[in-house]
VEXDREN-2710 file (C-alpha; in Angstrom, 1 decimal):
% VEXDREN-2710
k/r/px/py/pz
1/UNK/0.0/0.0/0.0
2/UNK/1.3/3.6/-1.2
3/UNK/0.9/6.3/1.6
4/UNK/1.7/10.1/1.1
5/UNK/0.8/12.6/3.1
6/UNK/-1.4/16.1/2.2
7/UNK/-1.7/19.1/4.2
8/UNK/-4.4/21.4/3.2
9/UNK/-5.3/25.1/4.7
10/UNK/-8.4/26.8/4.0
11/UNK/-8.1/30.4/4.6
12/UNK/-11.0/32.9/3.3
13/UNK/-10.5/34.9/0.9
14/UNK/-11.3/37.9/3.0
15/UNK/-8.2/37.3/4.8
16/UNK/-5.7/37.0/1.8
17/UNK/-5.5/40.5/1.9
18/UNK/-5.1/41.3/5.3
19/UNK/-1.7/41.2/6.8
20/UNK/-1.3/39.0/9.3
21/UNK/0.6/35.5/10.8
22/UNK/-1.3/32.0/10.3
23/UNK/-0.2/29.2/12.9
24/UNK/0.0/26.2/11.9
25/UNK/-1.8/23.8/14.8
26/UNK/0.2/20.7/16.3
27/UNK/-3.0/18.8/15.8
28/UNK/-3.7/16.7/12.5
29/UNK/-7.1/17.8/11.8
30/UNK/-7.9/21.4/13.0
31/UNK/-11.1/23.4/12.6
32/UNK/-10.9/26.9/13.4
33/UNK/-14.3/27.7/15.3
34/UNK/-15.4/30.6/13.0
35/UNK/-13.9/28.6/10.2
36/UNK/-10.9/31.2/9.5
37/UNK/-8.3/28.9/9.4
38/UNK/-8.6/25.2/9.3
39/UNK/-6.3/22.6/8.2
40/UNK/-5.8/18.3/8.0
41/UNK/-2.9/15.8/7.5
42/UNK/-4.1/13.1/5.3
43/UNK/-2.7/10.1/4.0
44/UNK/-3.9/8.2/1.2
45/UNK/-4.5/4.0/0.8
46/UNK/-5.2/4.1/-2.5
47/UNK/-7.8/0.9/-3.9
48/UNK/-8.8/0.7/-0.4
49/UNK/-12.7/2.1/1.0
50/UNK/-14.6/2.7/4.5
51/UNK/-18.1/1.4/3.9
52/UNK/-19.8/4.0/5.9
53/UNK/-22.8/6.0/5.7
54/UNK/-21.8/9.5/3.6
55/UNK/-22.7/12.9/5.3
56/UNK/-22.1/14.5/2.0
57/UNK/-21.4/13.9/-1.6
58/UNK/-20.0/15.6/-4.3
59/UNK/-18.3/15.6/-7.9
60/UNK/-14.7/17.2/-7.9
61/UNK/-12.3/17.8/-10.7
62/UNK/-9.4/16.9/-9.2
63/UNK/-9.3/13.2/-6.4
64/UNK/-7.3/15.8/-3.9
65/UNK/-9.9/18.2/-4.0
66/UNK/-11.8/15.6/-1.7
67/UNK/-10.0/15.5/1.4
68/UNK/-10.3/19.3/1.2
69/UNK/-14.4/19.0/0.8
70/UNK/-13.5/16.9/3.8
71/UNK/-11.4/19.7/6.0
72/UNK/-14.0/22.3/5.0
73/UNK/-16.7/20.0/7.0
74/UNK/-16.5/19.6/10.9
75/UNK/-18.4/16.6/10.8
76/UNK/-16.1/14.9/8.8
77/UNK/-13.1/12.4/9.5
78/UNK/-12.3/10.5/6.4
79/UNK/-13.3/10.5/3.1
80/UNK/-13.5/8.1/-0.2
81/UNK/-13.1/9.2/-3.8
82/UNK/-13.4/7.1/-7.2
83/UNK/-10.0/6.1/-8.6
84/UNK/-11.4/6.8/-12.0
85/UNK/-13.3/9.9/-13.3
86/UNK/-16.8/9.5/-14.7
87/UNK/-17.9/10.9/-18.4
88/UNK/-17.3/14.3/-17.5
89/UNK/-14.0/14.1/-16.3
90/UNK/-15.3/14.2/-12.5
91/UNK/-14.6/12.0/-9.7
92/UNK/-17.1/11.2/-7.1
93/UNK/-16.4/12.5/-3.3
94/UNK/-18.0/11.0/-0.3
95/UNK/-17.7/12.2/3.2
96/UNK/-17.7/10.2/6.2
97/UNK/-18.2/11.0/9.9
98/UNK/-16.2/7.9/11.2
99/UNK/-12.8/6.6/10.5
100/UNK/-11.1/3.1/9.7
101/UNK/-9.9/3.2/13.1
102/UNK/-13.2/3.3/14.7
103/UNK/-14.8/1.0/11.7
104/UNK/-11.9/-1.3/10.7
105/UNK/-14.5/-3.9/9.9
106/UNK/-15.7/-2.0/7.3
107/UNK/-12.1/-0.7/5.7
108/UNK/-11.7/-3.1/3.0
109/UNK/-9.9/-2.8/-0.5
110/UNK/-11.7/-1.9/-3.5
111/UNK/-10.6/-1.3/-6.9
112/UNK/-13.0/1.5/-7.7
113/UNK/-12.3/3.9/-5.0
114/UNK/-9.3/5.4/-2.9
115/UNK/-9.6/6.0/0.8
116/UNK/-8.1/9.3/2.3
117/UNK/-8.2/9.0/6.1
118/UNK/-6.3/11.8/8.7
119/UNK/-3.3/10.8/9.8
120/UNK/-2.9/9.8/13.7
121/UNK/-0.6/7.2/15.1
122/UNK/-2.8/4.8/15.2
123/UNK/-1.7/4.0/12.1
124/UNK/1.5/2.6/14.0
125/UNK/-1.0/-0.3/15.7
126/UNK/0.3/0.6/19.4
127/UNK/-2.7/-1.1/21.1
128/UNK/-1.8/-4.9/22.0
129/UNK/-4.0/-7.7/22.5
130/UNK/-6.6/-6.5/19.5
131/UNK/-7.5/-3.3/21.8
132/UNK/-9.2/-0.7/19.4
133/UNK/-7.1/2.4/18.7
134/UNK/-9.1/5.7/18.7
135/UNK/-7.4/8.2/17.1
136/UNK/-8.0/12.0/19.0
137/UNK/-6.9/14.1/15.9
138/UNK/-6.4/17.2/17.6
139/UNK/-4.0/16.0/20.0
140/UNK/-2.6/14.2/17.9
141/UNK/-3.1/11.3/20.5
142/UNK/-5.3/8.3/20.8
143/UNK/-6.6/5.8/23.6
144/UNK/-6.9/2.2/23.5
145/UNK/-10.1/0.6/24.1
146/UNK/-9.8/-2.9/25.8
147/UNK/-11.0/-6.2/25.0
148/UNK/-12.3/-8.1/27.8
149/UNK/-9.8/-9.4/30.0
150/UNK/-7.2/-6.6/28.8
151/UNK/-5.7/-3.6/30.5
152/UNK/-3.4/-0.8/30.8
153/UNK/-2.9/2.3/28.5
154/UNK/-1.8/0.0/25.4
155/UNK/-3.9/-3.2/26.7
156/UNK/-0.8/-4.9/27.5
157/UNK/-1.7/-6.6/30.9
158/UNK/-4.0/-9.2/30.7
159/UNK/-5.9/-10.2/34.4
160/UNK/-4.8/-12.8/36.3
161/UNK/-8.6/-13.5/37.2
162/UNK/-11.9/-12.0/36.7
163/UNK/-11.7/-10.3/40.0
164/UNK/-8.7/-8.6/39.1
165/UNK/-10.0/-7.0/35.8
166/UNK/-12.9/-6.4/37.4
167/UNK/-10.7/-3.7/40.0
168/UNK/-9.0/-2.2/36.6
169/UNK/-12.5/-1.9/34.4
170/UNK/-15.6/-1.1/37.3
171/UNK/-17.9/-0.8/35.1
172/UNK/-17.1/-4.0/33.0
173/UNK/-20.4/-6.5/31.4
174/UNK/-20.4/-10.2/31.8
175/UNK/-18.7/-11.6/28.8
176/UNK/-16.0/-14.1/27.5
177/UNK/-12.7/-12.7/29.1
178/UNK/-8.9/-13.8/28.7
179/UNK/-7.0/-14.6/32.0
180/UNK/-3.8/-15.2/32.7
181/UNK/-3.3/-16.4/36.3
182/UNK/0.2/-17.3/36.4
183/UNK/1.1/-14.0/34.6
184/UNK/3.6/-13.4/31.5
185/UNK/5.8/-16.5/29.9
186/UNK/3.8/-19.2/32.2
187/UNK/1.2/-21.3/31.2
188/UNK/-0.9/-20.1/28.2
189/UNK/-3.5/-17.7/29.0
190/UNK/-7.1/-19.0/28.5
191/UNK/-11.0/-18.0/28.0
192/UNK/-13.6/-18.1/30.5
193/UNK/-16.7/-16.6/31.2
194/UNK/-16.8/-13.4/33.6
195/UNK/-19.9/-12.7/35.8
196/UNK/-19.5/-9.2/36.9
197/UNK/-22.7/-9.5/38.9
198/UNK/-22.9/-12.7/41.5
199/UNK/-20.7/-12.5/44.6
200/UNK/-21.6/-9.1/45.1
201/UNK/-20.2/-7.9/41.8
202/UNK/-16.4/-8.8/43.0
203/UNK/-15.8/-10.5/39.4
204/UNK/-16.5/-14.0/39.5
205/UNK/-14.1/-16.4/36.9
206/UNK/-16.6/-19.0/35.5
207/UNK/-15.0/-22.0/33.9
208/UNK/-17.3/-25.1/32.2
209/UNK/-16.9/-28.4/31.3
210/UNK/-18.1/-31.4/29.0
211/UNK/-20.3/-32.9/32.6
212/UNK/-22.8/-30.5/33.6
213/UNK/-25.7/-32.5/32.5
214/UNK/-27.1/-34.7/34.5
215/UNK/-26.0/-38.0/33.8
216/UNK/-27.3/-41.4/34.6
217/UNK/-25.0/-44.2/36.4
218/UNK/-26.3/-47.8/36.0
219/UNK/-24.8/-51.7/35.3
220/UNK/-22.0/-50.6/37.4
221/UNK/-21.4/-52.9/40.6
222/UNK/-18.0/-53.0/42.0
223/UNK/-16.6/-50.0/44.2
224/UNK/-15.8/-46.5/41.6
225/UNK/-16.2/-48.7/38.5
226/UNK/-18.0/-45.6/37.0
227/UNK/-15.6/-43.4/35.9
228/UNK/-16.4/-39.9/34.5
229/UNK/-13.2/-37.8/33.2
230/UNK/-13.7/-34.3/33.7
231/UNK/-12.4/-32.2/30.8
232/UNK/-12.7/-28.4/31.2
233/UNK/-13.6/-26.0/28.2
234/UNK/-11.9/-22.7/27.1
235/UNK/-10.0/-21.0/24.5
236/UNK/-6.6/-22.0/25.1
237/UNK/-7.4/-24.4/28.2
238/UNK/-5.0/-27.1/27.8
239/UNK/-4.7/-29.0/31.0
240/UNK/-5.7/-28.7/34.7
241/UNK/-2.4/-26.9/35.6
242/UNK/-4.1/-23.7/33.9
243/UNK/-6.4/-24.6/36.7
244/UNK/-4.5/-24.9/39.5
245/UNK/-2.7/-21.6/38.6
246/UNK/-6.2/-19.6/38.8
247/UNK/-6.8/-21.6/42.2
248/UNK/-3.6/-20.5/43.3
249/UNK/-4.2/-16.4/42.9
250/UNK/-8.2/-16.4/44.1
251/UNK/-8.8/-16.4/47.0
252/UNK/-12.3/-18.5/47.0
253/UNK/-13.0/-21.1/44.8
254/UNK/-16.1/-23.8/44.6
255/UNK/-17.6/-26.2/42.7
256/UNK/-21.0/-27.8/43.5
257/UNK/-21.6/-31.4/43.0
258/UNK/-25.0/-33.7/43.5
259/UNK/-25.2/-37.7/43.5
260/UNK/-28.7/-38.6/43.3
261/UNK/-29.3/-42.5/44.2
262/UNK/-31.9/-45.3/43.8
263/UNK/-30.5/-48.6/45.9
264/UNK/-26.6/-46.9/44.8
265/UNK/-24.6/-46.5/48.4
266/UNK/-21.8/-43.3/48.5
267/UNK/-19.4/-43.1/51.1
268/UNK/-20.6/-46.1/53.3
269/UNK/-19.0/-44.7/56.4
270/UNK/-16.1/-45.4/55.0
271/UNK/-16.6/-48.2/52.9
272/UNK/-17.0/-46.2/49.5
273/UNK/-18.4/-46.8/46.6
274/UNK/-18.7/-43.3/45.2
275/UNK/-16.2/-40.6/45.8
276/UNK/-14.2/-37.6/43.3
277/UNK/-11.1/-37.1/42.5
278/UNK/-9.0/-33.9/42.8
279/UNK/-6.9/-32.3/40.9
280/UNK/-4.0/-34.1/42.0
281/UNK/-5.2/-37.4/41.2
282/UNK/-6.7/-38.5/45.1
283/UNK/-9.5/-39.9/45.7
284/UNK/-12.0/-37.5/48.1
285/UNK/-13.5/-38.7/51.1
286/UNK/-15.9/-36.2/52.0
287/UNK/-18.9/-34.7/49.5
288/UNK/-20.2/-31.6/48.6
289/UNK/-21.5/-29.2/51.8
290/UNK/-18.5/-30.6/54.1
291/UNK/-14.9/-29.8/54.5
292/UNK/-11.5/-32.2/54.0
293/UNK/-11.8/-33.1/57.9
294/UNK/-15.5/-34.2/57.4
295/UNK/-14.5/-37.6/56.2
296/UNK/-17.4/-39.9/54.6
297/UNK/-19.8/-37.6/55.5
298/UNK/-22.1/-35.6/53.1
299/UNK/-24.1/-32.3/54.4
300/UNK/-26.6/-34.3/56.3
301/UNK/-24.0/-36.1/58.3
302/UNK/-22.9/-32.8/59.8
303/UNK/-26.5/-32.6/60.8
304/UNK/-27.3/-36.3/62.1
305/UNK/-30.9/-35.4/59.5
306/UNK/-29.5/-37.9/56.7
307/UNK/-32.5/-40.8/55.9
308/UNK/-30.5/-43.3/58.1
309/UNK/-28.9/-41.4/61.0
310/UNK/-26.3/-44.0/61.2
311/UNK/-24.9/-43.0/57.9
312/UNK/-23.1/-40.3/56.7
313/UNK/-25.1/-39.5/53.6
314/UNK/-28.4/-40.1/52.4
315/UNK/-27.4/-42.3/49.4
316/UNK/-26.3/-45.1/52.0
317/UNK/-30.0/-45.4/52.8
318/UNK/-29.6/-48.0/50.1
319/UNK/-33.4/-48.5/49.2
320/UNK/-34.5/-47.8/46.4
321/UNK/-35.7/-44.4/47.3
322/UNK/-34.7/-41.7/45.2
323/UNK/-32.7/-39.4/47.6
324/UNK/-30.1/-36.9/47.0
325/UNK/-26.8/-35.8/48.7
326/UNK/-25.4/-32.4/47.2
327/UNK/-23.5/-29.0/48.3
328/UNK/-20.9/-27.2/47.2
329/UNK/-17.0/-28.2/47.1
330/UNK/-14.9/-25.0/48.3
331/UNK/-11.6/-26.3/49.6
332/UNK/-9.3/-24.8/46.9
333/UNK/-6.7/-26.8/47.2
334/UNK/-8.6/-29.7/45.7
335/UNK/-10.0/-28.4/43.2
336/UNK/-11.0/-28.5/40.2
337/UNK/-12.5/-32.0/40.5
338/UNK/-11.0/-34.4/37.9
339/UNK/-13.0/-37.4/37.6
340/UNK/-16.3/-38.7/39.5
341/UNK/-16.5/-42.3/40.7
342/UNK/-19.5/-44.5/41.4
343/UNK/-20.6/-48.2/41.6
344/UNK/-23.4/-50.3/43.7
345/UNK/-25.7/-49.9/40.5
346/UNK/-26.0/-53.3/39.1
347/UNK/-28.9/-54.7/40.9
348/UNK/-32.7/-54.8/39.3
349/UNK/-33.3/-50.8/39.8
350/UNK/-30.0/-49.5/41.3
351/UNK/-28.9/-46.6/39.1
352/UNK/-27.8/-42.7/40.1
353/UNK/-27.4/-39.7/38.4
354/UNK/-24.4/-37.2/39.1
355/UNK/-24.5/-33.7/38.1
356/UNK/-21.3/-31.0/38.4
357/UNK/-21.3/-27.4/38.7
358/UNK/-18.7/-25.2/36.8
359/UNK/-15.4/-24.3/38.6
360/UNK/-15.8/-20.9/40.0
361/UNK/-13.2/-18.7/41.6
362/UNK/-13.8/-15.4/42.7
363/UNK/-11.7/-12.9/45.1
364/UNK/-7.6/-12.1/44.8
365/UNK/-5.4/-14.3/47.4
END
């Protein structure tokens, strides 16, 4: 692409004869207030348009006697003309009120027309991570506007978690975000969802998997010989280390899980036949709504309310009852879970169903 550079001045007439000095402005677009004196930098990407709505058009003889069309109009910030003149020697002009900064989407070549845009150093691409340069002609400055997940003045920091770009954007949306918990020339940084909204709005990192559904367990008899791998979904995500770092830098993390059980035993006081694993490959001995030194019980066994108050959980009831044990997981250092594991499901009815919540992670350690 050929780029040149044209400054333009439009000074009345009534001041050609008056003596005087003109300053030249620093910025690259100026537009005196009583239109005495305005002037623009352009630069040229010739076979190149902006598909944008035009505030004005006109015929000119001449393709440079657009961009000055274009100075003479506040409104305007770019402009396109034809590359070839029509049957009258003239060459169409359209005005626009946006730029290819601000539409870049819409800048696209074209082997009819030439694009004349102001020239800002945006043009040098400083924003990183895809942030949107916009261009403040005057100045002859520009800000950066973010993607999600992206900070900083060029959008060269990427958050550790959600909570942390949460702090550095207040007044962030939900959305798809980048993190990067163990920071610059770690592990790859990965996608997740942000909620900006639950947890009081502190900036909650959402990460799913391929076993949220509810999911049936039968024909399975001996001790864990149901085994569900858990493989966790993002952008980027490529192993459970990814994981551990985001554990690592919140400060709370949880997960919920829920067995549901017809004649399908759990922990057994001990005696498991259903448990998780976590994410260093162990095999959990207390469920969701208890802590690590709750061992083989579930939430009704801190509560001596489970269906056979001489068990731990409500699933080693053991009838064929459909009952339930559930709660949430939160001791970080175990989590993610990895894989669930159930059996006791072989006999004429026995079956289960396990469901499991997205890892969560919310608050900066």
């Amino acid at each position: 692409m050929v780029l040149f550079t044209l400054v333009f001045f439009l000074i009345p007439s009534s001041l050609q004869t008056t003596a005087g000095i003109v300053v030249k402005q620093q910025g690259a677009l100026y537009h005196h207030e009583s239109d005495i004196v305005s002037h623009g930098n352009f630069e040229e990407y010739a076979y190149n348009t902006l598909e944008s709505t035009n505030i004005a058009s006109f015929f000119v003889n001449k393709q440079s006697e657009c961009p000055l069309k274009c100075v003479s109009d506040p409104k305007c910030y770019s402009c396109n003309v034809a590359a070839y003149p029509d049957s009258k020697g003239l060459y169409l002009c359209d005005l626009l009120a946006t730029d290819k900064y601000r539409e870049k989407a819409k800048f696209i070549p074209d082997a009819f027309f030439h694009h004349f845009a102001i020239w800002s150093l945006c043009h040098q691409e400083p924003c990183k991570n895809n942030g949107d340069c916009i261009p403040d002609y005057q100045l002859n400055s520009y800000s950066c506007h973010c993607n999600l997940g992206h900070f900083g003045i060029h959008c060269e920091n990427t958050g550790k978690t959600c909570s942390e770009i949460k702090i550095q954007s207040l007044n962030i949306q939900s959305g798809p975000c980048v993190i990067d918990p163990d920071g610059e020339g770690g592990y790859e940084p990965f996608t997740v969802h942000c909620d900006m909204t639950d947890k009081s709005g502190v900036g909650v990192t959402v990460v799913g998997h391929d076993s949220e559904d509810r999911i049936l367990v039968n024909g399975t008899e001996p001790k864990g010989s149901y085994a569900r791998d858990i493989t966790y979904i993002g952008t980027g995500l490529r192993g459970i280390a990814q994981l551990t770092g985001l554990s690592v830098v919140s400060l709370n993390c949880e997960q919920f899980i829920k067995y549901e059980c017809a004649g399908s035993r759990l922990l057994a006081n001990g005696n498991s036949f259903g448990w998780w694993v976590s994410r260093d490959n162990v095999q959990m001995t207390y469920w969701g709504g208890t802590a690590p030194g709750d061992s083989n019980k579930c939430a009704c066994g801190l509560t001596s309310s489970c269906a056979d108050s001489s068990k731990g959980c409500n699933c080693d009831k053991n009838d064929l009852v459909l009952r339930e044990d559930s709660g949430l997981l939160n001791e970080k250092s175990h989590l993610p879970v990895l894989q669930l594991r159930f059996g006791d499901t072989a006999g004429v009815n026995e079956h289960g169903y396990h469901t499991l919540g997205k890892f969560i992670c919310y608050g900066i350690a």
